[in-house]
MARLUM-111752 format. One line per field, with one value per residue (C-alpha): x, y, z. Coordinates in steps of 0.5 Angstrom, whole numbers, plus 500, padded with zeros to 3 digits. Layout:
<nodes>
x	c(X,...)
y	c(Y,...)
z	c(Z,...)
</nodes>
This chain:
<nodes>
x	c(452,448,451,458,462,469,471,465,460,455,459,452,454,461,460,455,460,466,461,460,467,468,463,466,472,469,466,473,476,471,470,478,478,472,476,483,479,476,482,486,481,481,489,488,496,499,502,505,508,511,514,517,521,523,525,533,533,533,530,524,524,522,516,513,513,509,504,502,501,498,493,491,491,494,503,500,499,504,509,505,507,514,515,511,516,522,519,518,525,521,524,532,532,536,531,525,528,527,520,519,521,516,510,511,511,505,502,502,496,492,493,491,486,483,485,479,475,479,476,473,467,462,455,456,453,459,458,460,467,463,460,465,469,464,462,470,467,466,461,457,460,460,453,452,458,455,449,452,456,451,447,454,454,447,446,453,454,461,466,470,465,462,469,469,462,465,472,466,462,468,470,463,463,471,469,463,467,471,465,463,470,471,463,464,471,469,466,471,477,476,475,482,481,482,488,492,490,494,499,503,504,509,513,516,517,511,508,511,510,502,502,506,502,494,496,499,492,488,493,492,497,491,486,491,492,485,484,489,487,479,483,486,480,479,488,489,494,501,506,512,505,504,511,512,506,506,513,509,504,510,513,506,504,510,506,503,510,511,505,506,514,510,512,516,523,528,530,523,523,529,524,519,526,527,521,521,528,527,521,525,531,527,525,531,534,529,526,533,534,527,528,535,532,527,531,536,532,527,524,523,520,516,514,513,508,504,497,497,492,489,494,499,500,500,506,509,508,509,516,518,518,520,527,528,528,533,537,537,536,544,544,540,546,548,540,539,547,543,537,542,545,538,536,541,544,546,554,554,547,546,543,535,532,526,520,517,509,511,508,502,501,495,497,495,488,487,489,486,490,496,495,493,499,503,499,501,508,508,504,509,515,510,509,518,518,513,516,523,520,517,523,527,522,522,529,530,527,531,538,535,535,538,536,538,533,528,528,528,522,518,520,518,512,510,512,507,501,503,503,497,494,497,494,487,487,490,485,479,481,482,476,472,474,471,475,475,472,479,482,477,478,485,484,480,487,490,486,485,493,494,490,494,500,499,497,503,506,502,504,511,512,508,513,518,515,515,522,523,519,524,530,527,525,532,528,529,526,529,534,528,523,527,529,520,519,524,521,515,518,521,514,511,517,516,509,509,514,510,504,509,510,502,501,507,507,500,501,495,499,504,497,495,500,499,492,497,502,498,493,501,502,495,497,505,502,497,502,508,501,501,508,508,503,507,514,509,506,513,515,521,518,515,508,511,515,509,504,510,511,503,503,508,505,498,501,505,499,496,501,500,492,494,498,492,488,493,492,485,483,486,483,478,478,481,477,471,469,468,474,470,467,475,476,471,472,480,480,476,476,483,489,493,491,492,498,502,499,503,509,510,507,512,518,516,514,521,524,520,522,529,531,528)
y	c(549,553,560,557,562,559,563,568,562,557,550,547,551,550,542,543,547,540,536,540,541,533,532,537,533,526,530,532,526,522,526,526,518,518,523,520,513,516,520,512,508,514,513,506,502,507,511,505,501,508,508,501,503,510,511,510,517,521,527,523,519,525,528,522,522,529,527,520,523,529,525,520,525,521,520,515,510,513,510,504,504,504,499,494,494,495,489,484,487,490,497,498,501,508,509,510,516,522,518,521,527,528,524,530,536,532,533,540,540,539,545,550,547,548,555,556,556,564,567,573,574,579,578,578,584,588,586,581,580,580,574,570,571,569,563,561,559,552,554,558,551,545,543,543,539,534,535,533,527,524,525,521,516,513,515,514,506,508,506,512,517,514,515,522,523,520,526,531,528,527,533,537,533,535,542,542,539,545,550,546,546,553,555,552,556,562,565,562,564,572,571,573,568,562,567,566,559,559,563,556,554,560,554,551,545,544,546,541,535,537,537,531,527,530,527,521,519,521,520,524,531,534,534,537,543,543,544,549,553,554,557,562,567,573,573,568,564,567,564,563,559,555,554,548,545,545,541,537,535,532,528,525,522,518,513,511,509,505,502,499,497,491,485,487,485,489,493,495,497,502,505,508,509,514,517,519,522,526,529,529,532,537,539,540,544,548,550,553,557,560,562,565,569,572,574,577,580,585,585,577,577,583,578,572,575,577,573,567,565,560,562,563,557,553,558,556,548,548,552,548,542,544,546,540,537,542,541,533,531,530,526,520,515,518,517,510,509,512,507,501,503,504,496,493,487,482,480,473,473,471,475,475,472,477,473,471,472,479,483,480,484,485,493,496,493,500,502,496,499,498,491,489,491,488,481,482,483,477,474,475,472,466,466,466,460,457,458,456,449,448,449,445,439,439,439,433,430,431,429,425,424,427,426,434,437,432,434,442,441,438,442,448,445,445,452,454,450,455,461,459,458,466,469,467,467,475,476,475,479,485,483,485,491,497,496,500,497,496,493,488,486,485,481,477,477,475,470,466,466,464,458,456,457,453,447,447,446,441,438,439,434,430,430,428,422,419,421,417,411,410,411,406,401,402,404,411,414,414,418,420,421,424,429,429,432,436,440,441,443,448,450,450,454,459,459,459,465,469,468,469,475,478,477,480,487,486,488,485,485,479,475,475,471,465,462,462,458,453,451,450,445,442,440,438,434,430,429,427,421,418,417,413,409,408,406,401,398,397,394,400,402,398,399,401,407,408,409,414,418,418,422,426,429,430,434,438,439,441,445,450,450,452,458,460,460,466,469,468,471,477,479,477,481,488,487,486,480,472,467,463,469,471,464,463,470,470,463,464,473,475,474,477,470,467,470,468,461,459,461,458,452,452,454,448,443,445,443,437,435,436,433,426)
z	c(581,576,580,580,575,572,566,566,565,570,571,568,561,562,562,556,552,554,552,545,545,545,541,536,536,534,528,527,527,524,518,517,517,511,507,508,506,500,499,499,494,489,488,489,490,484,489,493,488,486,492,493,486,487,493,492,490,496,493,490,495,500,494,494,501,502,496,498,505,502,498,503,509,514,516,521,514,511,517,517,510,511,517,513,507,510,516,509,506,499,502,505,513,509,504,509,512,506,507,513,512,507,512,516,511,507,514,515,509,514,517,511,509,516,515,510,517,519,512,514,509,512,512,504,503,500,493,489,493,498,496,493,499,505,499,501,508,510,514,508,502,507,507,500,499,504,500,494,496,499,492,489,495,493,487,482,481,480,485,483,483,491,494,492,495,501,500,500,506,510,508,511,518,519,519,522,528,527,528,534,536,535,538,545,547,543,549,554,550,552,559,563,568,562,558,565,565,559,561,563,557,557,560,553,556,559,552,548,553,553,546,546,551,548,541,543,547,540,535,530,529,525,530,535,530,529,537,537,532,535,542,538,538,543,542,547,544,543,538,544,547,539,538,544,542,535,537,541,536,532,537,539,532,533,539,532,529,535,535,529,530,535,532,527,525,527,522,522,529,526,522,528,531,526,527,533,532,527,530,538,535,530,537,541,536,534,541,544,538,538,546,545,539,543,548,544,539,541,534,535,542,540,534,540,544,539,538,532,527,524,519,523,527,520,517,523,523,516,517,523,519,512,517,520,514,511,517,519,511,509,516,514,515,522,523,522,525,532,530,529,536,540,537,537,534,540,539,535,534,526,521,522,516,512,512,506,508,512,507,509,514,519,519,512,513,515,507,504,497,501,503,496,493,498,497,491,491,495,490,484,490,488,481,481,485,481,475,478,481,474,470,474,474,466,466,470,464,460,464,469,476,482,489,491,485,486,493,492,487,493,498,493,491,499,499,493,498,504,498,495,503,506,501,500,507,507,501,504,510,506,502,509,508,503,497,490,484,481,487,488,481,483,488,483,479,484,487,480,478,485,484,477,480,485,481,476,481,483,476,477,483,478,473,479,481,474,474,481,479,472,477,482,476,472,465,461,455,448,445,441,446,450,444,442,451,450,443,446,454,450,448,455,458,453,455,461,462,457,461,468,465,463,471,473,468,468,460,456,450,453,455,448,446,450,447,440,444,448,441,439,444,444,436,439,445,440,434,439,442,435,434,441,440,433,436,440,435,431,439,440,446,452,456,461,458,454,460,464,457,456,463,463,456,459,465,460,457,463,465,459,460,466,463,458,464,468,461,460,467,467,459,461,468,464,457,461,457,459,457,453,448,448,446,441,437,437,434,429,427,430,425,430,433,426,425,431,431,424,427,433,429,424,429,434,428,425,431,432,424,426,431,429)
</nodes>
């Protein structure tokens, strides 16, 4: 076996080169996903929440999608992204499209990023720019950049400054496997045994089909450009060979976005759907006119056949993309019609509904930034009904009884329990994952707020029982009564929708405002006790009312402990200080807090006073 030559060299040596080649590759990919992971947590959810919001403007729409791809390094994530919003309705089926496009123009980042392995430095001798020049070699920086990402990784106690540390790791080992890639077919590359062998890759579609299948198996287009770029020493790749494959590349990285569509709804299924299109029909376009102008066009075919680069076939992935997306961008509406005929609705069949907890998708586990801020979303769906159930269980009151709200208020209060239960349970799943400091703290948020949400609601369904059991004994409040519950209702809805709203916005200046109110509704709750047992002293009120009155005021007031919990919490989250601290120093220094007390204290005890 060891005389045996094939491409110029022993089958033994050939065999340690594939295994050189392949080991090449897992440093490739592995030192990819660290740096895209790094590069994910350092931005956080920002990016992802940008998109939700400005993807109604094409054009803005296309940006984010290049940036978000380019800073996270990865279309795979990106379109995993988009199927899931679209799965969970936050984002229309139209509004994908330019995303996608731009997912395929970010991805082509990569490839002149690798192009920094081509730089030609010399031995470093030719002076100063010499120096810089050689300096530019991942070879000659890399192992220092490892060096000071691991120094980052164990010594910084910021999160922040680790994930950089792990960009700089992840960004030696991906060109490390470069260099192993490129060492182990740097002697065969020259040998005209292998260049004839490559000669069938002068069959374009045969080209395209091998490029799609090699990067559909590993996934990654990135990869796939790398590998590409190593066998382009020694002249063996000519463009006519890159083109197809490069065509190839692109189709194959959809066998990600069809994984993805497994077990959505089918407008999600659209969106893979789409992918696959604009990379297919990219190709077919673009191939026949490169081969008609090569045939018709000396200058074009002289330019074909002569050898690519690292530079040149990042160019060519690069204007490929950019083309298609000129040319296939003002079709997006015939793009998704294609999509909606290729998954189609079935005649007669109704309208499929968006799941409330889609968001909650096992598919953004991989980007724990993105399934944190899909969780949220779903939290603040949760925060709106909660809000919902409360204001209309305070209402029936105040108007009495009706079987329909009744009702709808114990089914909401069932649903805010499967919230509060789909969430944590989501949470603690993404919490297994390496997440940011500042996405563990909103998962903290979340987790706390959730909680707080759930049991108003609880306290909601207990207003309603005292409803149902003063409709079922025939008894109601007073006029005065009822005008005292609805002063200090007022209070409480206003301070539930102020403390809704610092979850929501996430604006700390709104949570402030709460304590001020509750400390209100305290002094209302307890002024509003004396006056009862006032009216059963004088016999105005019976026992059994004052019993039903009594418990209606403490789940008032519980509902507004729970309200000045949703704000203490995210304070105390962002201010990094401890709720009683807060509460202890606001009460007795703020005059703000002061301030803010006295009016709603005089608007409210006005109310009261003049309604009597």
């Amino acid at each position: 076996m060891g005389d045996t030559m094939i491409f110029g060299i022993t089958i033994q040596d050939l065999i340690f080169k594939l295994f050189t080649m392949l080991g090449g590759l897992a440093f490739f990919l592995y030192g990819m996903n660290v740096m895209s992971t790094g590069l994910e947590k350092l931005a956080g959810g920002k990016m992802e929440a940008a998109l939700k919001k400005m993807t109604a403007n094409p054009f803005m729409a296309l940006i984010l999608g290049t940036v978000i791809t380019i800073a996270i390094q990865s279309s795979s994530a990106m379109t995993v992204m988009t199927v899931g919003f679209v799965n969970s309705g936050i984002m229309a089926l139209i509004d994908t499209v330019a995303v996608s496009f731009g997912a395929n123009i970010g991805t082509t980042f990569t490839a002149w990023l690798l192009c920094l392995n081509d730089i030609d430095g010399g031995d470093g001798s030719g002076g100063i720019g010499g120096f810089l020049l050689k300096l530019l070699k991942p070879d000659s920086f890399s192992p220092l950049l490892a060096l000071i990402g691991i120094l980052m990784i164990m010594g910084c106690k910021k999160a922040k400054k680790k994930d950089i540390g792990r960009i700089f790791v992840g960004f030696a080992v991906l060109m490390t496997g470069m260099d192993l890639m490129g060492g182990a077919v740097e002697e065969i590359a020259d040998n005209p045994e292998f260049q004839e062998l490559l000669l069938i890759f002068n069959n374009p579609l045969l080209g395209v089909l091998i490029g799609a299948l090699f990067t559909g198996i590993i996934q990654s287009s990135a990869a796939s450009i790398g590998i590409l770029m190593t066998f382009t020493g020694g002249d063996a790749i000519s463009y006519e060979m890159a083109l197809p494959l490069i065509m190839g590349f692109n189709i194959g990285t959809c066998v990600t976005a069809l994984i993805s569509s497994i077990g959505v709804n089918k407008e999600a299924k659209r969106v893979s759907v789409i992918h696959v299109a604009i990379n297919c029909l990219g190709t077919l376009i673009f191939l026949p006119i490169a081969l008609i102008l090569k045939e018709t066009i000396p200058s074009f075919g002289e330019f074909m056949a002569q050898p690519t680069g690292y530079m040149g076939i990042a160019a060519m992935h690069t204007v490929f993309n950019v083309a298609a997306t000129l040319v296939l961008m003002p079709f997006s509406k015939q793009l998704v019609k294609l999509s909606q005929f290729v998954v189609r609705d079935k005649a007669g069949e109704p309208k499929e509904e968006i799941d409330k907890f889609a968001a909650l998708d096992g598919r953004f586990m991989s980007t724990p930034s993105i399934a944190i801020e899909a969780c949220r979303t779903v939290a603040v769906d949760m925060a709106e009904l909660t809000q919902k159930s409360i204001n209309d269980a305070i209402g029936l009151l105040v108007t009495g009884y009706d079987e329909k709200m009744v009702n709808s208020v114990i089914a909401e209060e069932d649903l805010i329990d499967k919230y509060e239960d789909k969430i944590n349970s989501y949470l603690v799943r993404v919490a297994k994952y390496s997440v940011t400091g500042k996405d563990s703290r909103t998962m903290s948020k979340m987790m706390h707020c959730v909680g707080n949400f759930e049991r108003i609601s609880d306290h909601a369904v207990n207003l309603i029982e005292s409803v149902i059991e003063m409709h079922e004994k025939g008894i109601k409040f007073s006029d005065e009564c009822i005008n005292e519950i609805t002063v200090i209702s007022d209070a409480i809805i206003e301070n539930i929708k102020t403390a809704f709203e610092s979850y929501i916005s996430g604006d700390l200046a709104v949570a402030h405002k709460v304590e001020p109110l509750e400390e209100v509704v305290d002094n209302l709750s307890t002024e509003l006790k004396n006056r009862h047992i006032r009216r059963l002293q004088n016999d105005e009120c019976t026992v059994e009312l004052g019993y039903i009155f009594q418990d209606v005021l403490t789940n008032l007031e519980r509902i507004s402990d729970h309200c000045s919990n949703i704000a203490g919490c995210l304070i105390e989250t962002d201010e990094k200080t401890t709720i009683h601290a807060y509460f202890s120093d606001v009460k007795a220094n703020d005059e703000k807090f002061r301030t803010e007390f006295k009016q709603y204290s005089e608007l409210y005890f006005a109310k009261l006073d003049k309604k009597q």
